[in-house]
C-alpha positions as CSV (number, residue, x, y, z in Angstrom):
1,X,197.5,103.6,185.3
2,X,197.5,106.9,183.3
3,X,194.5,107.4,180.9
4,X,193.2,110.0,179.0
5,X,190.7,112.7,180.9
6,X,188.0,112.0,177.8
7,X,187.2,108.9,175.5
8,X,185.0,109.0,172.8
9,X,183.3,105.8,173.6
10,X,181.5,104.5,169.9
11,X,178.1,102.1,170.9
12,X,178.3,103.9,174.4
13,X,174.6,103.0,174.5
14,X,174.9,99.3,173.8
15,X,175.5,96.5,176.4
16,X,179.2,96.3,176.6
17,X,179.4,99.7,175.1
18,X,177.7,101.1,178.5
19,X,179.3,98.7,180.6
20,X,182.6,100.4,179.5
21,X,181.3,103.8,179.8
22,X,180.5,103.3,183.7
23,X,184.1,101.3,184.3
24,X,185.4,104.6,182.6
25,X,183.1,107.4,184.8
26,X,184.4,105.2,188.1
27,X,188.1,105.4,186.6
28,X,187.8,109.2,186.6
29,X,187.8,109.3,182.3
30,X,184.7,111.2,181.1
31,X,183.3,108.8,178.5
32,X,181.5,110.6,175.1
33,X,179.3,108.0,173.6
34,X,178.1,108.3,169.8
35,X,176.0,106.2,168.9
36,X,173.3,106.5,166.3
37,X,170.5,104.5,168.6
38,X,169.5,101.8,166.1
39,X,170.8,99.0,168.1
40,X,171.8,101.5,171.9
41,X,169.5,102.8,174.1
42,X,169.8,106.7,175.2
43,X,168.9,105.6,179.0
44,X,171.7,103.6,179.2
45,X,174.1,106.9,178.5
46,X,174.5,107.8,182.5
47,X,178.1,108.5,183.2
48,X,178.7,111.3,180.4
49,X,177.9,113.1,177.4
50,X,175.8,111.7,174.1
51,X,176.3,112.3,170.9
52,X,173.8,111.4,168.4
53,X,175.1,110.1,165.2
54,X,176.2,107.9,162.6
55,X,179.8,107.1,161.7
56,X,179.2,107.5,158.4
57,X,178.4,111.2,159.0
58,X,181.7,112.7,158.0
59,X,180.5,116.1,159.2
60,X,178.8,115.2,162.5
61,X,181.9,113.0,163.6
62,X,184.3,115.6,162.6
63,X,181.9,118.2,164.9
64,X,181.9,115.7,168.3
65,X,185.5,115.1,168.0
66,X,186.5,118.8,167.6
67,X,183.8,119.5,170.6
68,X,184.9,116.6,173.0
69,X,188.3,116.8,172.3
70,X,189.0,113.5,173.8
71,X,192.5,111.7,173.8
72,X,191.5,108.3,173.0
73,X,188.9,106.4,171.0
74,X,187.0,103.0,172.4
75,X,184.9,101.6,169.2
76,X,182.3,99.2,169.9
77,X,179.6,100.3,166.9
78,X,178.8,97.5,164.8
79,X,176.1,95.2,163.8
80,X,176.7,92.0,165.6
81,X,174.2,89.0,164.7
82,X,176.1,86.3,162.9
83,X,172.3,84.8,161.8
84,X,171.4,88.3,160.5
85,X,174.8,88.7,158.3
86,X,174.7,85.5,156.9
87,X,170.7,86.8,155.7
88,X,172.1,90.1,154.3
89,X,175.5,90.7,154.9
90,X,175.0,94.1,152.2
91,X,174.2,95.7,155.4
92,X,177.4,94.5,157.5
93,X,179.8,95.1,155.1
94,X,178.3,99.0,154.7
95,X,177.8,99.5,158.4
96,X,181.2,97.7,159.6
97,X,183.6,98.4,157.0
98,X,182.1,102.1,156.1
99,X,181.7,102.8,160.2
100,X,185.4,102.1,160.3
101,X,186.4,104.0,157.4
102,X,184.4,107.0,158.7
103,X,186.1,106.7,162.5
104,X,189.5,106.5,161.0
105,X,189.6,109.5,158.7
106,X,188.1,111.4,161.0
107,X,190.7,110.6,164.2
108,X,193.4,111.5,161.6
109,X,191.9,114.8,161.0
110,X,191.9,115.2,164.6
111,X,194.8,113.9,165.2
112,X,194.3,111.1,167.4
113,X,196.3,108.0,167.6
114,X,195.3,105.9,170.1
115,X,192.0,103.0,169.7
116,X,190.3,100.2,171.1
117,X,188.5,98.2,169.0
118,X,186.0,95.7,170.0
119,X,186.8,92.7,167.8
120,X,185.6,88.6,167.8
121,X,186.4,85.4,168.3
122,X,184.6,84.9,165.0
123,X,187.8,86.1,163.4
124,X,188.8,82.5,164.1
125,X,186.3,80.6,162.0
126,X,186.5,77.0,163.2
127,X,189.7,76.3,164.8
128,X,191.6,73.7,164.2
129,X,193.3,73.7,167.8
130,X,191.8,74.6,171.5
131,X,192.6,76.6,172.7
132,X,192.7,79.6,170.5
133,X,195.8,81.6,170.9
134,X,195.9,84.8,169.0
135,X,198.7,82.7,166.1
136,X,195.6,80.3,165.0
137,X,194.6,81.6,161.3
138,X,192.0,84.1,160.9
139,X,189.8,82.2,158.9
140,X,185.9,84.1,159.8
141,X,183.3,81.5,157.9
142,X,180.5,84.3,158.3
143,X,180.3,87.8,156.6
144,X,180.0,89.4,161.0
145,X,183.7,87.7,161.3
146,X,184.6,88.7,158.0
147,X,184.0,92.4,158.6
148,X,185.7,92.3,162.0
149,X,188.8,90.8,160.4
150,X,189.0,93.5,157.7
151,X,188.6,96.2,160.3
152,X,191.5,94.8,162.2
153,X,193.3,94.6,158.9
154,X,192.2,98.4,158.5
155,X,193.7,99.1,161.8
156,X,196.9,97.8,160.9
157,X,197.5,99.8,157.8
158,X,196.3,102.7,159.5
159,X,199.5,101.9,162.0
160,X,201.5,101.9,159.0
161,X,200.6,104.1,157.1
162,X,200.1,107.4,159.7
163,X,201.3,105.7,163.0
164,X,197.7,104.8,164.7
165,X,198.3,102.8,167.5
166,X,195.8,100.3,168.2
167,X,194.6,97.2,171.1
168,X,192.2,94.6,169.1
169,X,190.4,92.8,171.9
170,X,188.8,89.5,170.1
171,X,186.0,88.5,172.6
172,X,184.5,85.2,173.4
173,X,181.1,85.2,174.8
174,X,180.0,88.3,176.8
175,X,177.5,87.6,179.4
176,X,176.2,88.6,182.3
177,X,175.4,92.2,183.9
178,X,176.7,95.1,185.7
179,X,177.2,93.9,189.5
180,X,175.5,96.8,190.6
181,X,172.4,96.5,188.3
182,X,173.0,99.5,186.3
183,X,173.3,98.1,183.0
184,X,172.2,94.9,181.1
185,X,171.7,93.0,177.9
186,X,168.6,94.9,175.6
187,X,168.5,93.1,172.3
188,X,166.0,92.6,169.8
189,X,165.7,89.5,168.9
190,X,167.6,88.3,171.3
191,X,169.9,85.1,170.7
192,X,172.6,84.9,173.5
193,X,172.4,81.0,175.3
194,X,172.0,83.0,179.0
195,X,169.7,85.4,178.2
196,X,167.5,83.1,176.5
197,X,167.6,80.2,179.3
198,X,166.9,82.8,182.0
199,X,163.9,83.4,180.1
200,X,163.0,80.0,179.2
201,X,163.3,79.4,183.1
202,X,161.1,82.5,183.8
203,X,158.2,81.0,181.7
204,X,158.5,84.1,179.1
205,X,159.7,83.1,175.5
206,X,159.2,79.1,175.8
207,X,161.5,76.5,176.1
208,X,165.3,76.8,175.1
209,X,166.2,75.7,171.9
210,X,169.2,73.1,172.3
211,X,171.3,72.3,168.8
212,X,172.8,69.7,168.4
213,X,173.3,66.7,171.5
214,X,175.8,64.9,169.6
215,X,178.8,67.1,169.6
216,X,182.4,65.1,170.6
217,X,182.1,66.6,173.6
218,X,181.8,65.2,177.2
219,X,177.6,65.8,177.5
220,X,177.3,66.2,173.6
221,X,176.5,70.0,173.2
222,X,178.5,72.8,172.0
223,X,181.4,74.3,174.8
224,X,181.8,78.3,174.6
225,X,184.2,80.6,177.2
226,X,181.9,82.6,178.8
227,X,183.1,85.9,179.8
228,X,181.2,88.8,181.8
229,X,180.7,92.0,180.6
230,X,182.6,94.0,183.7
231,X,185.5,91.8,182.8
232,X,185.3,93.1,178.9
233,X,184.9,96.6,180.9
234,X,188.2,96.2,182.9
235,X,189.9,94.9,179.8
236,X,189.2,98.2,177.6
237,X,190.6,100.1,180.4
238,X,193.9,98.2,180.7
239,X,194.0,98.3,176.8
240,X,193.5,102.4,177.3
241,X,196.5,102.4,179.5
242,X,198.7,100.2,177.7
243,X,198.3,102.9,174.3
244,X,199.1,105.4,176.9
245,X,202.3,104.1,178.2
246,X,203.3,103.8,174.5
247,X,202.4,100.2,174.1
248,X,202.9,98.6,170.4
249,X,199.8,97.6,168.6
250,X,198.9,94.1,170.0
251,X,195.7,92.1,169.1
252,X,194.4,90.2,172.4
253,X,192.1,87.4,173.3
254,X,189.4,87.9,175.6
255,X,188.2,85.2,177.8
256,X,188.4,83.3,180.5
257,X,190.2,80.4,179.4
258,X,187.6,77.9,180.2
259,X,184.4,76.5,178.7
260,X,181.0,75.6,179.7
261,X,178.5,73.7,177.7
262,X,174.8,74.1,177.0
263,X,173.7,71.5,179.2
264,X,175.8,73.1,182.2
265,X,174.7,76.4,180.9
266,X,171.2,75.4,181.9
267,X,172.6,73.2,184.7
268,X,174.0,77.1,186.5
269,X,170.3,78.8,185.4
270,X,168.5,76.2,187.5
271,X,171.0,76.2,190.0
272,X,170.7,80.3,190.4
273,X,167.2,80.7,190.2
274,X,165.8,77.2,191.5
275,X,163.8,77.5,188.3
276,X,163.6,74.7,186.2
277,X,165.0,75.8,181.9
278,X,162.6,73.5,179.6
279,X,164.5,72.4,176.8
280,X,163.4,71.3,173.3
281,X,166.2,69.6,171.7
282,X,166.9,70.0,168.3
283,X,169.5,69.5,165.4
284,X,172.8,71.1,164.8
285,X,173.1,74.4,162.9
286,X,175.3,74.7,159.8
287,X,178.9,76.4,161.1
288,X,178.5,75.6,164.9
289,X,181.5,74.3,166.2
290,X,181.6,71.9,169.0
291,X,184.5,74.0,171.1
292,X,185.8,77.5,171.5
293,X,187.5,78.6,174.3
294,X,190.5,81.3,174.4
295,X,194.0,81.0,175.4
296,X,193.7,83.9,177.5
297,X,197.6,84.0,178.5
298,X,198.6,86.8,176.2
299,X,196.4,89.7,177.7
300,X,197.5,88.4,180.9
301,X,201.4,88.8,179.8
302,X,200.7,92.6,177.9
303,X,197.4,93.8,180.1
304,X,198.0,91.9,183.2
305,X,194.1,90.9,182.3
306,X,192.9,87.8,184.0
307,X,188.7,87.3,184.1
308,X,187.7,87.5,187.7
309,X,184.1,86.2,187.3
310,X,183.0,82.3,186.7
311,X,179.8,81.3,185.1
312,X,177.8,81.1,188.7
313,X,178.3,84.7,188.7
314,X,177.5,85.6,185.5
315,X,174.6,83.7,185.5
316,X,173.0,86.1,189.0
317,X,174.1,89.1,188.1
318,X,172.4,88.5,184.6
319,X,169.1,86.8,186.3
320,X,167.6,90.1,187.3
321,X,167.2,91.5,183.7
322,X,164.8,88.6,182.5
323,X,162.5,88.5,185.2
324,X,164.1,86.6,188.3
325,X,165.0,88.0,191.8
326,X,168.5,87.7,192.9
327,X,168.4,85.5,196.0
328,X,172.1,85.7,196.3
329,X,173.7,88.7,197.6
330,X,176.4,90.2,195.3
331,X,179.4,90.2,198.1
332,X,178.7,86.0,198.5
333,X,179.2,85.2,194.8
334,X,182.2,87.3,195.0
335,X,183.7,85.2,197.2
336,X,183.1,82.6,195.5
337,X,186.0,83.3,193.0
338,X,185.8,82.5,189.3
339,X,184.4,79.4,187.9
């Protein structure tokens, strides 16, 4: 696979930002994170360069990308709490939409064509089929999925208008952590299901907060696709290589294909750390659909992509971060295939 020798990597120092970054380093691309730091973390910017800065900066972005001179361009910066942009979605539309509109101008001053853009699920809204293929209408039903759609639809005219080339990877849920223990879920508040029952099982952060039990589903509580972050990592490098073969502009699902509800969410956290989650149950939230899981068989045609962790590992290789030892060693849940 031929890929650029430098990427400007945008969130580099957030979760799946740095996850990327490191899948990048070991693929022999120098990854150039900038990231502005209100959501990333500078100690998680280990396997190249970073820039400190905000999108919006016309001048500072103009500056790194006549410095770096990197080939491609991986954008993960965004706000990303669905709860926080229903509260003020002012700030998602500025930060989204304007981060975009910064990025763009400035890879056409530089002359760069190529992107990877970190898109959602949430696109989706509330599907009226499972599984999603990448045909079901965009129809976001929050102002997070809203700006991801209009940065996809950004992208496109960009294609159009000036020839950008671009891979739109719409994720389901990213989980778990690096493999090795190099990189991990930071966020503040946190409100990820795994995160949050490793902790409840821990005895930090009280019980799990379970809504809705009444859901048409086979134990009554919401179904998501699960996918872990080294996964996502992979995926942004087979998106890197398609752009640099000359690949068309695509937009991809990422998942696994297969969901796992909250009950056997909590089910896996017990199982992996023989820790018991406490759960208090409570009622639905407005907007939570009962289902969503990806048909993943597109990526697998374009990217050759297919998820190669299950939920079990997810789950272990996420336990260390919130306060649990790994009693498992890494090369058995490997074998264990995905779930």
């Amino acid at each position: 696979m031929t890929l650029p020798d430098r990427v400007l990597v945008t969130g580099g120092a957030g979760y799946i930002g740095a996850q990327c970054c490191k899948a990048l380093a070991e693929a022999g691309v120098t990854p150039v994170t900038y990231d502005n730091l209100s959501r990333g973390h500078a100690d998680a910017v280990k396997w190249g360069p970073l820039v400190v800065g905000d999108l919006r900066d016309t001048a500072a972005l103009d500056a790194a990308l006549a410095t770096h001179r990197v080939g491609a361009v991986i954008h993960f910066a965004a706000l990303a709490y669905v709860g926080e942009s229903t509260a003020d979605p002012q700030s998602y539309y500025d930060n989204n939409l304007g981060g975009m509109i910064g990025l763009l101008g400035a890879m056409r001053r530089a002359g760069l064509d190529r992107i990877v853009f970190s898109s959602s699920c949430a696109t989706y809204g509330t599907p009226a089929t499972l599984p999603i293929s990448e045909d079901c209408p965009q129809a976001p039903i929050n102002p997070y999925g809203r700006t991801k759609l209009a940065c996809e639809w950004m992208l496109r005219d960009a294609g159009a208008a000036w020839g950008l080339r671009h891979v739109a990877l719409r994720y389901f849920n990213a989980a778990g952590a690096d493999p090795a223990g190099e990189t991990g879920e930071r966020h503040d508040p946190e409100t990820h299901l795994i995160p949050l029952a490793l902790l409840a099982a821990a005895g930090r952060g009280g019980a799990l907060r379970l809504f809705g039990t009444d859901y048409d589903t086979p134990d009554g509580t919401c179904i998501r696709d699960y996918i872990h972050v080294a996964d996502l990592a992979r995926a942004h490098l087979l998106a890197l290589g398609h752009l640099a073969q000359g690949g068309p502009s695509v937009a991809l699902n990422l998942g696994t294909g297969q969901g796992a509800s909250v009950r056997e969410v909590a089910a896996m956290v017990e199982q992996v750390t023989g820790r018991a989650v406490p759960i208090v149950e409570e009622p639905r939230r407005a907007g939570d659909p009962g289902a969503l899981y990806a048909d993943t068989r597109r990526a697998a045609e374009v990217l050759g992509f297919r998820a190669q962790f299950g939920l079990r590992e997810i789950v272990a290789d996420a336990a260390p971060w919130f306060g649990h030892v790994r009693s498992v060693a890494p090369s058995e849940l490997r074998s264990c295939g995905a779930a």
